[in-house]
TORDRENBA-611426 format. One record per residue: z, y, x of N, C-alpha, C in turn. Coordinates in steps of 0.2 Angstrom, whole numbers, plus 5000, padded with zeros to 4 digits. Each point is the difference from the previous one (the first is absolute). Example, Ala and Ser with C-alpha at 12.3 -4.5 7.8 and 13.67 -1.06 7.14 Angstrom:
2
<rec n_Z="5039" n_Y="4972" n_X="5066" ca_Z="5000" ca_Y="5006" ca_X="4996" c_Z="5000" c_Y="5006" c_X="5004"/>
<rec n_Z="4996" n_Y="5005" n_X="4998" ca_Z="5001" ca_Y="5006" ca_X="5004" c_Z="5003" c_Y="5005" c_X="4996"/>
This chain:
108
<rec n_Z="4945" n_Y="5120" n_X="4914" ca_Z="4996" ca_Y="4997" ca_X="5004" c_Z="4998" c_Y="4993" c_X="4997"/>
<rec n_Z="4992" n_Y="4998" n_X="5000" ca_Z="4996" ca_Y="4996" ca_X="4998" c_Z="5001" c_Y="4992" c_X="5003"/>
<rec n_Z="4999" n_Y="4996" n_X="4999" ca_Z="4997" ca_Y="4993" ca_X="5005" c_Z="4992" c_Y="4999" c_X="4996"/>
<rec n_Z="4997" n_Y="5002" n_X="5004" ca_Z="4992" ca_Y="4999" ca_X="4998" c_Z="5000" c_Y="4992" c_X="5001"/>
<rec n_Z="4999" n_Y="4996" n_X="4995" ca_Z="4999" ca_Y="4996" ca_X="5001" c_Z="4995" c_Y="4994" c_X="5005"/>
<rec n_Z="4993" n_Y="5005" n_X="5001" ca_Z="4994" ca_Y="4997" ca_X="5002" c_Z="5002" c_Y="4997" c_X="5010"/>
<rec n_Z="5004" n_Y="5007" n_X="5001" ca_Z="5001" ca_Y="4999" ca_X="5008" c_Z="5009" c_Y="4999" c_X="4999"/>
<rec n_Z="5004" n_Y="4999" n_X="4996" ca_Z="5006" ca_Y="5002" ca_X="5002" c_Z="5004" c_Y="5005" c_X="5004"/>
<rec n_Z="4999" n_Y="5005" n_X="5000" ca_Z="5000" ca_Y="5007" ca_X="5004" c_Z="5001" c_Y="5005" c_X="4994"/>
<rec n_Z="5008" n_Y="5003" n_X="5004" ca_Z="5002" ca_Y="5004" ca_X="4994" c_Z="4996" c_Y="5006" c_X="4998"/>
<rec n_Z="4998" n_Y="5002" n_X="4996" ca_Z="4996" ca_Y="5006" ca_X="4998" c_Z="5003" c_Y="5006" c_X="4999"/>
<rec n_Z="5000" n_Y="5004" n_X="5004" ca_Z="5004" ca_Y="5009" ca_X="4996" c_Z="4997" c_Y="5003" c_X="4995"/>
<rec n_Z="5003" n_Y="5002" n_X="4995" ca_Z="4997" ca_Y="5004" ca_X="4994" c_Z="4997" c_Y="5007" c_X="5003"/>
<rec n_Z="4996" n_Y="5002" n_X="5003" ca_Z="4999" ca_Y="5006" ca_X="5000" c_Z="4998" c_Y="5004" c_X="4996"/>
<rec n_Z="5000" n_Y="5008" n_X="4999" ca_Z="4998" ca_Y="5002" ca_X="4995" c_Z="4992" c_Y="5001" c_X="5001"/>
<rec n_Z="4998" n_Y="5003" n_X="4995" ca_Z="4991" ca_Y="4999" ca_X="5002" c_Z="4997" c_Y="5005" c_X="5003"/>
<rec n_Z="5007" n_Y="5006" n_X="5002" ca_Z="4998" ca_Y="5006" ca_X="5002" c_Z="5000" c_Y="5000" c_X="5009"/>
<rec n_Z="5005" n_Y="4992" n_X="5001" ca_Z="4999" ca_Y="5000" ca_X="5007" c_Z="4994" c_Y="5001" c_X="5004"/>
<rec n_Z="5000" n_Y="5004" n_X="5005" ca_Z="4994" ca_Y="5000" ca_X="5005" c_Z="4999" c_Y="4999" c_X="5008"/>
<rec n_Z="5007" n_Y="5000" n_X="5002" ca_Z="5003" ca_Y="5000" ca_X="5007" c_Z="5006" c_Y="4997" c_X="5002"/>
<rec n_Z="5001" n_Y="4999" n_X="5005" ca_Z="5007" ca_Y="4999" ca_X="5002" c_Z="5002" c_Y="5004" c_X="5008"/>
<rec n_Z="5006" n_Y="5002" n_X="4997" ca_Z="5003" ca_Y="5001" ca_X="5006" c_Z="5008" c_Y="4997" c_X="5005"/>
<rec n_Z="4999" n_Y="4998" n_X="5004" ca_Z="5004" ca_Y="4996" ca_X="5003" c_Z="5007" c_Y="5003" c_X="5003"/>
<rec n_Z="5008" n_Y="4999" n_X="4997" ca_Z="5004" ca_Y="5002" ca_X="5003" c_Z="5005" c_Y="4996" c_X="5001"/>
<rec n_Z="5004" n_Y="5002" n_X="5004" ca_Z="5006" ca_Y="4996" ca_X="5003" c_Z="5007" c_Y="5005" c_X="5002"/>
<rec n_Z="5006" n_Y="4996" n_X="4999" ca_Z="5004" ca_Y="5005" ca_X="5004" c_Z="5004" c_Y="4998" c_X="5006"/>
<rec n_Z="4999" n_Y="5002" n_X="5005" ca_Z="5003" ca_Y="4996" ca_X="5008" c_Z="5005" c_Y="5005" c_X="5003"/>
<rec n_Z="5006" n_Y="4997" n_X="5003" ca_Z="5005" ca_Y="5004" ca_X="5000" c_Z="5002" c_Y="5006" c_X="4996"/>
<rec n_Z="4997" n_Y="4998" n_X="4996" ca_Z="5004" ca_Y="5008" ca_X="4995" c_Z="4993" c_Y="5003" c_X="4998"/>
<rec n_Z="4996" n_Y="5001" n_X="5004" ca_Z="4995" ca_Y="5005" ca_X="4999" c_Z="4995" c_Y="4998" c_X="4996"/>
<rec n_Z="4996" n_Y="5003" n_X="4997" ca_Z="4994" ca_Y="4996" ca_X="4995" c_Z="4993" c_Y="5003" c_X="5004"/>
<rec n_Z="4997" n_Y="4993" n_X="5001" ca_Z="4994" ca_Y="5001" ca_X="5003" c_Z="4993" c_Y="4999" c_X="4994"/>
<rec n_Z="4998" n_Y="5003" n_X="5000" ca_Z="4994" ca_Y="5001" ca_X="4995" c_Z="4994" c_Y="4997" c_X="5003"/>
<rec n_Z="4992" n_Y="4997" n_X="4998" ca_Z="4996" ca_Y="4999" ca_X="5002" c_Z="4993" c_Y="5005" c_X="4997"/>
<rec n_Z="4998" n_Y="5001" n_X="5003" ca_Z="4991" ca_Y="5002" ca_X="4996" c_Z="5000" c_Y="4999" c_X="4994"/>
<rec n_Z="4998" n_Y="5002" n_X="4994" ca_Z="4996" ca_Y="4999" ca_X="4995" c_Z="4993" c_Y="4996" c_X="5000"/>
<rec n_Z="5002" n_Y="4994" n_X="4997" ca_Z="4991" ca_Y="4997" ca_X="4999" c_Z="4997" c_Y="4998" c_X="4993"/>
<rec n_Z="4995" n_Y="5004" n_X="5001" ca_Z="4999" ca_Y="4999" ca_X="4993" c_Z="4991" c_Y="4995" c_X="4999"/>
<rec n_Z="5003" n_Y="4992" n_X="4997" ca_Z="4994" ca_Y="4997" ca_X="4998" c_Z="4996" c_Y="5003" c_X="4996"/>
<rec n_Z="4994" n_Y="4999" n_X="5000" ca_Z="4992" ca_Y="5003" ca_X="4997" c_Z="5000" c_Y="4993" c_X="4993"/>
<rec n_Z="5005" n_Y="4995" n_X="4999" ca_Z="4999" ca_Y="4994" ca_X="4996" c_Z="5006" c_Y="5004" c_X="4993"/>
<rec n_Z="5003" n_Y="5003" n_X="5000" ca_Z="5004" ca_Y="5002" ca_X="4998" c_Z="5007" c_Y="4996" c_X="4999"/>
<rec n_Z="5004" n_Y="4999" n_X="4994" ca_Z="5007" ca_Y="4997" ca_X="4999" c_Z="4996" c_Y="4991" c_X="5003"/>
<rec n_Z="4996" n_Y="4999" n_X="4997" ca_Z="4999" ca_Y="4993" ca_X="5002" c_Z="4998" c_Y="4997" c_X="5007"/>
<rec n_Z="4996" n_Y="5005" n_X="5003" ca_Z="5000" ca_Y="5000" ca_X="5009" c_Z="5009" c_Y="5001" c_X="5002"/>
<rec n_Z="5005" n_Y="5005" n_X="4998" ca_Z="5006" ca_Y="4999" ca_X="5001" c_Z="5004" c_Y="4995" c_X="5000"/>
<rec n_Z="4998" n_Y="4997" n_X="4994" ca_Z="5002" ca_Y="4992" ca_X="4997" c_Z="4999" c_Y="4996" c_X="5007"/>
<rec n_Z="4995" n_Y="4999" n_X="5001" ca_Z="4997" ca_Y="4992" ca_X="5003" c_Z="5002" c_Y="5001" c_X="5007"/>
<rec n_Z="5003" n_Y="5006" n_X="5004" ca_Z="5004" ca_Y="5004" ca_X="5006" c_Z="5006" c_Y="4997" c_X="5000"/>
<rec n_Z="5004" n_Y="5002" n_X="4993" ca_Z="5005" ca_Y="4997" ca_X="4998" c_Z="5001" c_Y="4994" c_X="5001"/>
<rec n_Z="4997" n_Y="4996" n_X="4998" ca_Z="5001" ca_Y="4993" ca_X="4997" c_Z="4997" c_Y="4997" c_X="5010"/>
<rec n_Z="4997" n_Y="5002" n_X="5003" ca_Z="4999" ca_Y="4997" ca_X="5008" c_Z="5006" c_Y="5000" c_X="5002"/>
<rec n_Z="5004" n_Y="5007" n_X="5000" ca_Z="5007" ca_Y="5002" ca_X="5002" c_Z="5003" c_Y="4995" c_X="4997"/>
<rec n_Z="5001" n_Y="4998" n_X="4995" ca_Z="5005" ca_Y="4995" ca_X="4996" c_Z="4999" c_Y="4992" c_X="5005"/>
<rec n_Z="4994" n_Y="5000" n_X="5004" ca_Z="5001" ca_Y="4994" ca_X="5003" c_Z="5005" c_Y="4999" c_X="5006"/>
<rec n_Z="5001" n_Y="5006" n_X="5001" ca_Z="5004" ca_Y="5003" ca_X="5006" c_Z="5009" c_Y="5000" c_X="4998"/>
<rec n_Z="5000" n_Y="5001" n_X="4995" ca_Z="5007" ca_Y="5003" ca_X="4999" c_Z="4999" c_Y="5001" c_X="4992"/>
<rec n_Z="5007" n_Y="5004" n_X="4998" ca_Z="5002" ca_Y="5004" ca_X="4993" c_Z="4996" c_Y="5006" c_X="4996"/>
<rec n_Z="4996" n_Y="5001" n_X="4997" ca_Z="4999" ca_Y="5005" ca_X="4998" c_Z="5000" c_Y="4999" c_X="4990"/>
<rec n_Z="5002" n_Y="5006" n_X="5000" ca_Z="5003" ca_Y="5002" ca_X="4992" c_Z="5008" c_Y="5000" c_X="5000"/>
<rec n_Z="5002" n_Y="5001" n_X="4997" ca_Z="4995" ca_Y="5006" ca_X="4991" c_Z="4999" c_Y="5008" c_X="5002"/>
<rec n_Z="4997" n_Y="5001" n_X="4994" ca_Z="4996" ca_Y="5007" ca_X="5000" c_Z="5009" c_Y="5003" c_X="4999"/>
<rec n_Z="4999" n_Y="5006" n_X="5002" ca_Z="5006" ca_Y="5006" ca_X="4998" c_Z="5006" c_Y="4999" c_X="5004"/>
<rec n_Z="5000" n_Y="4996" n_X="5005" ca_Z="5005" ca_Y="4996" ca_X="5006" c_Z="4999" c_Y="5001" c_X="5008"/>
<rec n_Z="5006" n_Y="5003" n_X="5002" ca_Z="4999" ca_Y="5001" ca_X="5009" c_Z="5003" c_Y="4996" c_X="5002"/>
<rec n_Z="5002" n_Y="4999" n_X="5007" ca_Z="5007" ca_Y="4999" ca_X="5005" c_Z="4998" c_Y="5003" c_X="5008"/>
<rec n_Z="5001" n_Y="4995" n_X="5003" ca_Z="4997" ca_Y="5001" ca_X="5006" c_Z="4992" c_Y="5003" c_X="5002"/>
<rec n_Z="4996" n_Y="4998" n_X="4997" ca_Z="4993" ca_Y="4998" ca_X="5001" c_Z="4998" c_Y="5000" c_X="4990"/>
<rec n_Z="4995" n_Y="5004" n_X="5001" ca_Z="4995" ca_Y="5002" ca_X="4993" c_Z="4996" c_Y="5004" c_X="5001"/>
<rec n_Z="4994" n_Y="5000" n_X="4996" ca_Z="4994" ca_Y="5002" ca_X="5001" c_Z="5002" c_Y="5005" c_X="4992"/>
<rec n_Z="4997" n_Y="5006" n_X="5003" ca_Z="5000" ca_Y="5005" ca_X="4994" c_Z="4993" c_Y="4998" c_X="4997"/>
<rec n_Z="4998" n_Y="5000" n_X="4994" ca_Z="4993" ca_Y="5000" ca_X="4996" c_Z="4998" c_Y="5008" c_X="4997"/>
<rec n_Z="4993" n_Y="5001" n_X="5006" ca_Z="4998" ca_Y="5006" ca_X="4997" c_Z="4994" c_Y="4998" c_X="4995"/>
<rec n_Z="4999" n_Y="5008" n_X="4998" ca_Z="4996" ca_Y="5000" ca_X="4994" c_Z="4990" c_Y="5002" c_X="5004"/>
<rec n_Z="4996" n_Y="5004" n_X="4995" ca_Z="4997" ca_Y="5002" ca_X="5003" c_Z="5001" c_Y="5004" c_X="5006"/>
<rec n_Z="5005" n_Y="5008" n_X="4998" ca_Z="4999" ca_Y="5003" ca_X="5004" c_Z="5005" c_Y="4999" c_X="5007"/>
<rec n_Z="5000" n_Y="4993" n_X="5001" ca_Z="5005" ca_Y="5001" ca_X="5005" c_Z="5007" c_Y="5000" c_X="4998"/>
<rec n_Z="5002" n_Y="5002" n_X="4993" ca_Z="5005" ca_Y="5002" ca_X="5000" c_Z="5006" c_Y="4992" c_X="4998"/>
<rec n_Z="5006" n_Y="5001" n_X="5002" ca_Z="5005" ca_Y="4995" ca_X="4998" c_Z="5001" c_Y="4999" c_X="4993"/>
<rec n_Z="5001" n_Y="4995" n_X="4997" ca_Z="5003" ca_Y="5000" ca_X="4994" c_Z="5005" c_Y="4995" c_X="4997"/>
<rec n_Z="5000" n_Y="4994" n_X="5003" ca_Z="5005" ca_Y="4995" ca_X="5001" c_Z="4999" c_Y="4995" c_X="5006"/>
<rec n_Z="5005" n_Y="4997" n_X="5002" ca_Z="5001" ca_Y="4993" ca_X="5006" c_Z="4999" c_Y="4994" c_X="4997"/>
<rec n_Z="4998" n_Y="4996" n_X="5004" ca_Z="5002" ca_Y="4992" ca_X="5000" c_Z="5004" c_Y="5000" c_X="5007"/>
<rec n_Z="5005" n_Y="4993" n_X="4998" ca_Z="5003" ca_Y="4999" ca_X="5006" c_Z="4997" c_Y="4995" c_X="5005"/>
<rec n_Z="5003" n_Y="4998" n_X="5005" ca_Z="4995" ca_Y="4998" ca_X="5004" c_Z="5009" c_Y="4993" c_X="5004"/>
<rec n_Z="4995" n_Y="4996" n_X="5003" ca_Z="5004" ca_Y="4996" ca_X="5007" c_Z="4999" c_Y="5003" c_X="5006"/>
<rec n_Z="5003" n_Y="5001" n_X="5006" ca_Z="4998" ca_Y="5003" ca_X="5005" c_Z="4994" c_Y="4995" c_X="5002"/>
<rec n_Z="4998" n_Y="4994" n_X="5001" ca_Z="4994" ca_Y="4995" ca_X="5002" c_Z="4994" c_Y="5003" c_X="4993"/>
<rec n_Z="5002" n_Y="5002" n_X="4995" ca_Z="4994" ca_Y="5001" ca_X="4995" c_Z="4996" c_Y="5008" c_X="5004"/>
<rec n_Z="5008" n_Y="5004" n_X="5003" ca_Z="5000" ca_Y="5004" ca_X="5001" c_Z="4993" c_Y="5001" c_X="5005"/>
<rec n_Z="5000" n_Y="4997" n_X="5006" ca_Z="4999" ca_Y="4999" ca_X="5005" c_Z="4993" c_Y="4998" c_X="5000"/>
<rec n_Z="4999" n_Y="4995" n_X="4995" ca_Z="4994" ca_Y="4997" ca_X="4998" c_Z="4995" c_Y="5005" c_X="4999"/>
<rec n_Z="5002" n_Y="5006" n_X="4995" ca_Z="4998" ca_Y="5007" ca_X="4998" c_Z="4998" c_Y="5000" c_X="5006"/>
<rec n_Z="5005" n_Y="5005" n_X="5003" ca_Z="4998" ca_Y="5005" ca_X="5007" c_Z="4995" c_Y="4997" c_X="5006"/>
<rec n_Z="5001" n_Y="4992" n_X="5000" ca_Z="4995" ca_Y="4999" ca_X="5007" c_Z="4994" c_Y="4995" c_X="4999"/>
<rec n_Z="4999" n_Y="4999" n_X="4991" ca_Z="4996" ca_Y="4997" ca_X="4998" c_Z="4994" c_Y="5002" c_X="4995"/>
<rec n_Z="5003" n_Y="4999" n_X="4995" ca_Z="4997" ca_Y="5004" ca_X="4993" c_Z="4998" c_Y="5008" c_X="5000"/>
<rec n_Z="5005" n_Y="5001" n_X="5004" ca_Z="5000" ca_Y="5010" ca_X="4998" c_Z="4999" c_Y="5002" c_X="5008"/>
<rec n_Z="4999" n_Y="5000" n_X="5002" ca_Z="5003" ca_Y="5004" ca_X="5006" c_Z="5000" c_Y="5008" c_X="5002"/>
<rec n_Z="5005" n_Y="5002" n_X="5002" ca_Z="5000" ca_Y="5006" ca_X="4999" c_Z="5006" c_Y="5002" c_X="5004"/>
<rec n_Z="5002" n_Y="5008" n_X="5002" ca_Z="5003" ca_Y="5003" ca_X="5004" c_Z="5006" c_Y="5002" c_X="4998"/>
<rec n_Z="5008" n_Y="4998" n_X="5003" ca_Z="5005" ca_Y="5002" ca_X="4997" c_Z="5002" c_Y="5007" c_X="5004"/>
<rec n_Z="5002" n_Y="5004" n_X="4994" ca_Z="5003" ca_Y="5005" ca_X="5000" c_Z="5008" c_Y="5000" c_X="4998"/>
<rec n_Z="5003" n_Y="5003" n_X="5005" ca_Z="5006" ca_Y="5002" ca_X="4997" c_Z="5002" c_Y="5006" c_X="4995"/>
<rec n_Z="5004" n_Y="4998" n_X="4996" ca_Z="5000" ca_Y="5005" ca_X="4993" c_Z="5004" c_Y="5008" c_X="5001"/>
<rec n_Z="5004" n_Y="4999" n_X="5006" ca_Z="5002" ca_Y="5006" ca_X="5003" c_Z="4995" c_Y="5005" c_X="5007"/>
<rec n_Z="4996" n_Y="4995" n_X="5001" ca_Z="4997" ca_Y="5002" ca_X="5006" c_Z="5001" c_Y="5002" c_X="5005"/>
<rec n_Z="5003" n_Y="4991" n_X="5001" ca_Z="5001" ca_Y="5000" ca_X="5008" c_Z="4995" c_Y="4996" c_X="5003"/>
């Protein structure tokens, strides 16, 4: 992870294949999954999502979970690596920038 200089806000390196994000967290044990979104700006519509969440909380590095991380899909929807997330970066996603419907990954 970057410090952009111009706004001091960290920058995630994303690959340039990124196209979407999708939002995950694990709550008592179980891992909940969120919708796929995939921006029409591509990796750098991604970016500038990121970096709002960054005002919120922790986000980065590339290729890191814990609690709360966003998987980074490609074109076709599909997953191919994370970034890690702050539960506040987290949240910022789901009820601000992204919003979108949480699925549980077991299907409850």
């Amino acid at each position: 992870m970057t410090v952009d200089r111009k706004t001091t806000m960290p920058k995630v390196d994303l690959p340039p294949e990124t196209q979407g994000l999708r939002l995950c967290k694990v709550i008592h044990g179980r891992l909940a999954m969120c919708e796929g979104v995939r921006f029409p700006g591509g990796a750098p519509a991604v970016d500038t999502v990121l970096r709002r969440a960054a005002i919120s909380g922790r986000v980065g590095p590339v290729g890191e979970t814990g609690d709360y991380w966003a998987d980074l899909l490609d074109a076709n929807g599909d997953w191919f690596d994370t970034v890690a997330l702050g539960r506040d970066a987290w949240n910022s996603l789901k009820n601000h920038w992204m919003r979108c419907k949480v699925e549980s990954a077991d299907g409850r």
